[in-house]
C-alpha beads as a LAMMPS data file, in Angstrom:
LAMMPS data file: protein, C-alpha beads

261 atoms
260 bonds

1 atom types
1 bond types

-500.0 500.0 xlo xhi
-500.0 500.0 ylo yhi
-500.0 500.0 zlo zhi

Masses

1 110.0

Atoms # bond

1 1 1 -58.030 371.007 73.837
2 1 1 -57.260 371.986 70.707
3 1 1 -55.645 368.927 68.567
4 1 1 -51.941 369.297 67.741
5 1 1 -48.940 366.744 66.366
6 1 1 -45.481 366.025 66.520
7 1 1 -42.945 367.149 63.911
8 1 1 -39.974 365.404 63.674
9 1 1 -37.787 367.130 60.956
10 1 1 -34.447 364.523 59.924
11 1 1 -32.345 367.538 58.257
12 1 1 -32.051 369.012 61.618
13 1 1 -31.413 365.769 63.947
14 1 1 -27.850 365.231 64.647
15 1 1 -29.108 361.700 66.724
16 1 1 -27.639 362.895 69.553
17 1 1 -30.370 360.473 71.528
18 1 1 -31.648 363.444 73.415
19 1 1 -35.066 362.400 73.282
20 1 1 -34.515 359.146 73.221
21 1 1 -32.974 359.161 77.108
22 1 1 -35.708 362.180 77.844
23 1 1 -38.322 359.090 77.298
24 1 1 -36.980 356.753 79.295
25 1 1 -36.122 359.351 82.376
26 1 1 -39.931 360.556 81.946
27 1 1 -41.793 357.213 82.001
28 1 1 -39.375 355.544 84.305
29 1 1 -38.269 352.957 81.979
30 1 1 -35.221 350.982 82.796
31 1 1 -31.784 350.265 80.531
32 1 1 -32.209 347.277 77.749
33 1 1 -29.014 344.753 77.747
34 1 1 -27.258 344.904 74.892
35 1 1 -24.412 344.093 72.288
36 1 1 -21.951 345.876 69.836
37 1 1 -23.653 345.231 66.795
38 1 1 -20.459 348.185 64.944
39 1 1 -23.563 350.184 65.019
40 1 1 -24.794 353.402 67.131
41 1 1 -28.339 352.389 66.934
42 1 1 -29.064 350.931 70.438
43 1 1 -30.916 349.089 71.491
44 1 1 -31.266 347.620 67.937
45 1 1 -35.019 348.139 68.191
46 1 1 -38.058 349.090 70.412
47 1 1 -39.244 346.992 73.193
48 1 1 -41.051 347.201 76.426
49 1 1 -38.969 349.316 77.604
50 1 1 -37.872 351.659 74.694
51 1 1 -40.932 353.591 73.449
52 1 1 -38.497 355.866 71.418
53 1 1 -35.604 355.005 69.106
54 1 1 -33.260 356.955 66.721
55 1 1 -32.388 354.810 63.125
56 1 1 -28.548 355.318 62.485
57 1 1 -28.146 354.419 58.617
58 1 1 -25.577 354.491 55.921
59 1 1 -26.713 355.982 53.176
60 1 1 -24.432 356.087 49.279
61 1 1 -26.251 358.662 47.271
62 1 1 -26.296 359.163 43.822
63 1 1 -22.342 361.022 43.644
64 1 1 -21.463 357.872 45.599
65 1 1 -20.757 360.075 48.676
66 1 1 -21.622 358.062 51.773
67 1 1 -24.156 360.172 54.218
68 1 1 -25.952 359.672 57.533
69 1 1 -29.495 359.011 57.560
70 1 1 -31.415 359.228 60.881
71 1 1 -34.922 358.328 61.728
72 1 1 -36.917 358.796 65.176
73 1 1 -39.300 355.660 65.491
74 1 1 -41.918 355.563 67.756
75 1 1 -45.790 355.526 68.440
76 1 1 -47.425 357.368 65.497
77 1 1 -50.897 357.927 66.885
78 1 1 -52.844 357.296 64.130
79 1 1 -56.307 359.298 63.449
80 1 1 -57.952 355.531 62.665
81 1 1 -56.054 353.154 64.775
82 1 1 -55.552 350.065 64.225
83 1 1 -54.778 349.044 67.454
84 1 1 -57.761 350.691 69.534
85 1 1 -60.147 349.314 66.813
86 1 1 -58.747 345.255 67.722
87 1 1 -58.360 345.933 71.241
88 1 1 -60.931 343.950 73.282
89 1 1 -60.696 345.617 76.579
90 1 1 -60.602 349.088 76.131
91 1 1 -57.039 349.209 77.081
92 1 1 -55.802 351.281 73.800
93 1 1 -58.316 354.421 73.300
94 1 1 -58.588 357.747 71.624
95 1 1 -57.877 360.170 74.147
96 1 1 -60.980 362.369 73.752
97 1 1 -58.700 365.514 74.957
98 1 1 -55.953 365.148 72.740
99 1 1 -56.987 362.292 70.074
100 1 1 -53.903 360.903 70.744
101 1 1 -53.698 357.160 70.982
102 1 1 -53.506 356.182 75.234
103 1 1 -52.926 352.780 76.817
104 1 1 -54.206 352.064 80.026
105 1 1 -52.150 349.138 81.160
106 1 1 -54.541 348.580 84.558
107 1 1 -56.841 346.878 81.177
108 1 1 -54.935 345.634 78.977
109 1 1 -55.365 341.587 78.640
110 1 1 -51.769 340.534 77.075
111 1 1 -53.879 339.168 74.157
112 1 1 -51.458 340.784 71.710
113 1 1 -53.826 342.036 68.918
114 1 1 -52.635 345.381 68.909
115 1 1 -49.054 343.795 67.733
116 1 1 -50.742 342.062 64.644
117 1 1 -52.561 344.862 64.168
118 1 1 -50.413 348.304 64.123
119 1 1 -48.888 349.034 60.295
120 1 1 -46.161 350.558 62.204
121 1 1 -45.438 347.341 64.276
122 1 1 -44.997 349.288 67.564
123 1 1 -46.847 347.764 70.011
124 1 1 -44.323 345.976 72.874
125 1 1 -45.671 343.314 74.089
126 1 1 -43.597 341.699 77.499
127 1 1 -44.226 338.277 78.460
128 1 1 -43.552 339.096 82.292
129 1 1 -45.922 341.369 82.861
130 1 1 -48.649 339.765 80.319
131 1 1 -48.827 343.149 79.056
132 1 1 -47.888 345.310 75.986
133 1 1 -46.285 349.162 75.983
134 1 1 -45.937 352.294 73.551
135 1 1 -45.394 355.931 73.242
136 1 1 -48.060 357.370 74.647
137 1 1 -47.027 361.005 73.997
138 1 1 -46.173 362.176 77.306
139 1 1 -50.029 362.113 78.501
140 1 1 -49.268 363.334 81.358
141 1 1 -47.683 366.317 79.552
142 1 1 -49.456 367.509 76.921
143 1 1 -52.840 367.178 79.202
144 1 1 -51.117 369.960 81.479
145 1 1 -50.008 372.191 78.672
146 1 1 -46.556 370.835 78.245
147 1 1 -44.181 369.575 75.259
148 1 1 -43.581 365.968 74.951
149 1 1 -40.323 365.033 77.455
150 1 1 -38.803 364.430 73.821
151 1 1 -39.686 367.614 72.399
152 1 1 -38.627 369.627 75.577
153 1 1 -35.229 367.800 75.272
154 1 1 -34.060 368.469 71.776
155 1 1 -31.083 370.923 71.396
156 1 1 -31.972 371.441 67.512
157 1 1 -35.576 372.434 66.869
158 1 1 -35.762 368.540 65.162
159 1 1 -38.653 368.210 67.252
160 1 1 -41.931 370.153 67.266
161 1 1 -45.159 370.256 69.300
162 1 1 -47.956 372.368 67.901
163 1 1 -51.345 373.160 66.397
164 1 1 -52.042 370.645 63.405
165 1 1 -52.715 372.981 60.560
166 1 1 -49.378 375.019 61.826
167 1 1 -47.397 371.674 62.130
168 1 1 -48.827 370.661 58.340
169 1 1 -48.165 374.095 57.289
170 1 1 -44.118 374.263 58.739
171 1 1 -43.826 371.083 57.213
172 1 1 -45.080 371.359 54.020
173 1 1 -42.818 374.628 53.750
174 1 1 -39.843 372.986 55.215
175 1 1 -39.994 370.595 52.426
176 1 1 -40.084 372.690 49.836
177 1 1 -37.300 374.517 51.009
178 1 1 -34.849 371.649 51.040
179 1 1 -35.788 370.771 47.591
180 1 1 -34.633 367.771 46.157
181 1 1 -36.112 364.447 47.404
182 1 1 -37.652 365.793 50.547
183 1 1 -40.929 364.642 51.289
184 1 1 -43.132 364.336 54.822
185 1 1 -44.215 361.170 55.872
186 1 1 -47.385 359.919 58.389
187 1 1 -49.986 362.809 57.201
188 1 1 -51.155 360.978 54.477
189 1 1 -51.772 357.341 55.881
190 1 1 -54.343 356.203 58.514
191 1 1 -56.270 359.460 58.371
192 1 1 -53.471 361.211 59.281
193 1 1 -51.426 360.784 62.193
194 1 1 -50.621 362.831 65.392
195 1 1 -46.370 362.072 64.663
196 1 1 -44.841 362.907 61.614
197 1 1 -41.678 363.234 59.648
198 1 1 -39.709 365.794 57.049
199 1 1 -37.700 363.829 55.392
200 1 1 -34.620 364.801 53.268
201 1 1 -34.640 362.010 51.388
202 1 1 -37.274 359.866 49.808
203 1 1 -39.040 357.598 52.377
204 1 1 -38.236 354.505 50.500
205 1 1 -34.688 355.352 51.178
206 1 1 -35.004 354.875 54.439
207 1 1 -34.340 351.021 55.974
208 1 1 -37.029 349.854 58.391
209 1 1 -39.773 352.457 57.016
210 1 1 -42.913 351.120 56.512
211 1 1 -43.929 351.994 52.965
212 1 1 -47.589 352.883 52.848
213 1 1 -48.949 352.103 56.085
214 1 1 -52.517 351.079 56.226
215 1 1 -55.178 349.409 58.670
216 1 1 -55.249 345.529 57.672
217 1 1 -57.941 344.195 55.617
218 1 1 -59.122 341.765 58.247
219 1 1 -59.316 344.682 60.875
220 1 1 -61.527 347.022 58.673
221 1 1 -63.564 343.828 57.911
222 1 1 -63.661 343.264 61.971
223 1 1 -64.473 347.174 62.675
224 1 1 -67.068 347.544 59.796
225 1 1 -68.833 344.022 59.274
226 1 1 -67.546 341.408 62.279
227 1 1 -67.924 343.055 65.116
228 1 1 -70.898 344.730 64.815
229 1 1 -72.534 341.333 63.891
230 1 1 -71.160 339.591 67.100
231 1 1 -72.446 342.616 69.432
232 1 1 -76.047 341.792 67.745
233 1 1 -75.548 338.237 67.966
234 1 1 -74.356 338.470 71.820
235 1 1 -77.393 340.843 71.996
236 1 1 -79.646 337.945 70.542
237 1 1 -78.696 335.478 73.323
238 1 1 -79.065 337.861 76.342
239 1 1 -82.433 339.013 75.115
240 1 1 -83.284 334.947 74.825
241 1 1 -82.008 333.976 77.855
242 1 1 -84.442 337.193 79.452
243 1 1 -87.712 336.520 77.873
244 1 1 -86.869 332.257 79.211
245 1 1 -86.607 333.701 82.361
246 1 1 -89.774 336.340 81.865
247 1 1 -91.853 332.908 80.512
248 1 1 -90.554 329.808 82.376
249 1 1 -88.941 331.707 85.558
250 1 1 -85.781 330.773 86.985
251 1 1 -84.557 326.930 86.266
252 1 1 -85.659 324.555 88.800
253 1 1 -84.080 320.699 89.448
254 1 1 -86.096 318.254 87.100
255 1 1 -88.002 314.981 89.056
256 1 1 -86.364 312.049 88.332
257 1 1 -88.258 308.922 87.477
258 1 1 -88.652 307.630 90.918
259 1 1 -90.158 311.198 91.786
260 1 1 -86.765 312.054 93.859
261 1 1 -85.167 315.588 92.854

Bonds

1 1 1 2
2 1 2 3
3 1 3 4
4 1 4 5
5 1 5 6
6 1 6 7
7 1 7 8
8 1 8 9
9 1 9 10
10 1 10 11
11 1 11 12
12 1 12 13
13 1 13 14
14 1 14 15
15 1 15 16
16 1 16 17
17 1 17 18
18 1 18 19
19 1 19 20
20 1 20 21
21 1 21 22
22 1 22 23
23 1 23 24
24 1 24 25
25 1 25 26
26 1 26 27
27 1 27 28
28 1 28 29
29 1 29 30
30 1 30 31
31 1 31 32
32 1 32 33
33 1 33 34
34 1 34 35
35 1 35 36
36 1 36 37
37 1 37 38
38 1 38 39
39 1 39 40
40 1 40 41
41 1 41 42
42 1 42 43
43 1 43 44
44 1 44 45
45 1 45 46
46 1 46 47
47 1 47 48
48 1 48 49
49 1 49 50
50 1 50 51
51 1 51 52
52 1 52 53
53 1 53 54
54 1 54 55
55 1 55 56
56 1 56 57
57 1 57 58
58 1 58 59
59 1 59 60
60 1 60 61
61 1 61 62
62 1 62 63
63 1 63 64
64 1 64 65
65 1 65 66
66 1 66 67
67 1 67 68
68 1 68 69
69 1 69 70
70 1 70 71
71 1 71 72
72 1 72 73
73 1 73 74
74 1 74 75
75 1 75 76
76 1 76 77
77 1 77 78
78 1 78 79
79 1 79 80
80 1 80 81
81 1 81 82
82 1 82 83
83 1 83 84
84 1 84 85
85 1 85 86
86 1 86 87
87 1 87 88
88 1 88 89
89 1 89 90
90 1 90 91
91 1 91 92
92 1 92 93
93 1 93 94
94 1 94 95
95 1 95 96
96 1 96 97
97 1 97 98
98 1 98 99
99 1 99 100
100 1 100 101
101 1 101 102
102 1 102 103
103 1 103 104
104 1 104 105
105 1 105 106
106 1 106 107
107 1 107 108
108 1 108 109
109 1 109 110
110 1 110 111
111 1 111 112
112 1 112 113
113 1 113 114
114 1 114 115
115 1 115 116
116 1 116 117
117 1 117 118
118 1 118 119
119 1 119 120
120 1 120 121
121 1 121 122
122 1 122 123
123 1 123 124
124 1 124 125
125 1 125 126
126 1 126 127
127 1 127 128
128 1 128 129
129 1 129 130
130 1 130 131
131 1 131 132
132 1 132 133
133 1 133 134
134 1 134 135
135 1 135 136
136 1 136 137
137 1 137 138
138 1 138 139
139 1 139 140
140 1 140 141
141 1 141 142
142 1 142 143
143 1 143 144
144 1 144 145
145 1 145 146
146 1 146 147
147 1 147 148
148 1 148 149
149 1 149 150
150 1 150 151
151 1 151 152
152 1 152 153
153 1 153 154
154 1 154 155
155 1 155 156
156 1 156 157
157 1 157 158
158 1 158 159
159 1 159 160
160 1 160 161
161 1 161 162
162 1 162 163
163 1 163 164
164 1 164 165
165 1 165 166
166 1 166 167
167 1 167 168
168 1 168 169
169 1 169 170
170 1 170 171
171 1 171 172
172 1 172 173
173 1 173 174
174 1 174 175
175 1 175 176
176 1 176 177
177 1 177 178
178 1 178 179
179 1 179 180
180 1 180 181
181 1 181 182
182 1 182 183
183 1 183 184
184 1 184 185
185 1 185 186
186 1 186 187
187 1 187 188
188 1 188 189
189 1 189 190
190 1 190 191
191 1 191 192
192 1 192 193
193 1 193 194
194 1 194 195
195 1 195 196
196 1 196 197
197 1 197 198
198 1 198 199
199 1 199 200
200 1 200 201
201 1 201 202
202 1 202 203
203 1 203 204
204 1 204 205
205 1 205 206
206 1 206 207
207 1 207 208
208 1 208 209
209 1 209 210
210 1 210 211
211 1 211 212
212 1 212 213
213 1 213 214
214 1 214 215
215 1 215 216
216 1 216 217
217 1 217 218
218 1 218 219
219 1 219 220
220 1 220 221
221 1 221 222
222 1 222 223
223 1 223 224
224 1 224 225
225 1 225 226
226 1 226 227
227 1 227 228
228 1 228 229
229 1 229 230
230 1 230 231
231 1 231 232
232 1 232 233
233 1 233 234
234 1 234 235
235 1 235 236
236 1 236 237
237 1 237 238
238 1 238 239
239 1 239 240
240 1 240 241
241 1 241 242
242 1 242 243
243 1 243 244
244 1 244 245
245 1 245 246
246 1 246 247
247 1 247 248
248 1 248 249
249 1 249 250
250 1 250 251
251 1 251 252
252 1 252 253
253 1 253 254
254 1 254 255
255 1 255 256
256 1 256 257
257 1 257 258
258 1 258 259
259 1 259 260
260 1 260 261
């Protein structure tokens, strides 16, 4: 399959929350309990069961005229995940068809790595399932040819599905046509990711953006140096622990001093 991304473009979003209720009908997820916070951002952030989210913000620019800012938040898929490189049971993965980022729950430990890990902080993790959950761009989608449930549910062209190099190309022309501030946001970090933004404004203008995302220190030190190490080192006692066996044969009880086993 040929490797395509996720466009989400902010000038044309009117948060309508579209995409955000397309999710949850799609991967079965139920309602959150919540609060009036005097905002329309709800729930106030992602959790186990909100793998999607639209930012409302208040935004004064530089006339002083007060504007609305939206943002749609969810898995990015990065190109060098952090998560699937920390992950200790396989559970998050590349999937080799679309290089999208999957999560096979039927593996995953509840050892919460993957939350430390992700520069986008969007691992869920639930304490009553001992498990964690994420976007996993409509898998069951995209594999058969189909739009993201989000995608197929915007009423605005916001949201794209497409070839990579088309995707890059719409949205490097898209920002040059709104001028100004606009910028894109997610192709340059992490190798790239597989969900990215136009954004009308500059990203730093945005509340809750991650400015420059990047894999942690400690986890390229665990992918590159670490791990490696502790696979030889595991290695080192099972080929030990053989060529015992090989030598001496299988442990036997020891005699004690009376002669008695």
């Amino acid at each position: 399959m040929t490797e395509k991304i996720k466009l989400y473009d902010d000038s044309k979003c009117t948060a309508c929350r579209g995409c955000q209720l397309a999710c949850k009908q799609w991967n079965a997820l139920k309602a959150s309990q919540t609060e009036n916070r005097g905002t329309y951002q709800n729930p106030p952030k992602l959790n186990p069961d909100t793998f999607l989210l639209i930012h409302y913000q208040d935004y004064v620019d530089k006339e002083g005229n007060v504007k609305w800012l939206f943002r749609k938040e969810a898995c990015m898929h990065c190109t060098d995940a952090a998560c699937v490189t920390v992950c200790p049971s396989g559970a998050l993965h590349y999937n080799k068809e679309t290089s999208t980022v999957a999560l096979d729950h039927d593996k995953c430990i509840g050892c919460k790595e993957c939350v430390a890990a992700c520069p986008f902080e969007i691992p869920q993790y639930d304490a009553k399932t001992d498990k964690v959950y994420k976007c996993d761009m409509c898998e069951s989608r995209i594999t058969n040819n189909l739009d993201p449930a989000c995608v197929k549910a915007c009423p605005t062209g916001a949201l794209s599905w497409g070839l990579k190099d088309k995707m890059l190309k719409t949205a490097a022309s898209r920002v040059k046509a709104l001028g100004g501030d606009a910028a894109t946001y997610g192709d340059k970090y992490v190798d790239g990711t597989h969900f990215m933004y136009v954004l009308k404004e500059k990203p730093e203008i945005y509340a809750d953006i991650h400015r420059n995302p990047s894999v942690p220190w400690s986890v390229t030190l665990w992918k590159g140096w670490l791990k490696p190490l502790s696979l030889l080192a595991a290695g080192g006692v099972l080929g030990g622990a053989f060529l015992h066996y090989m030598i001496h044969g299988p442990k036997t009880p020891h005699e004690d001093v009376n002669g008695q086993d």
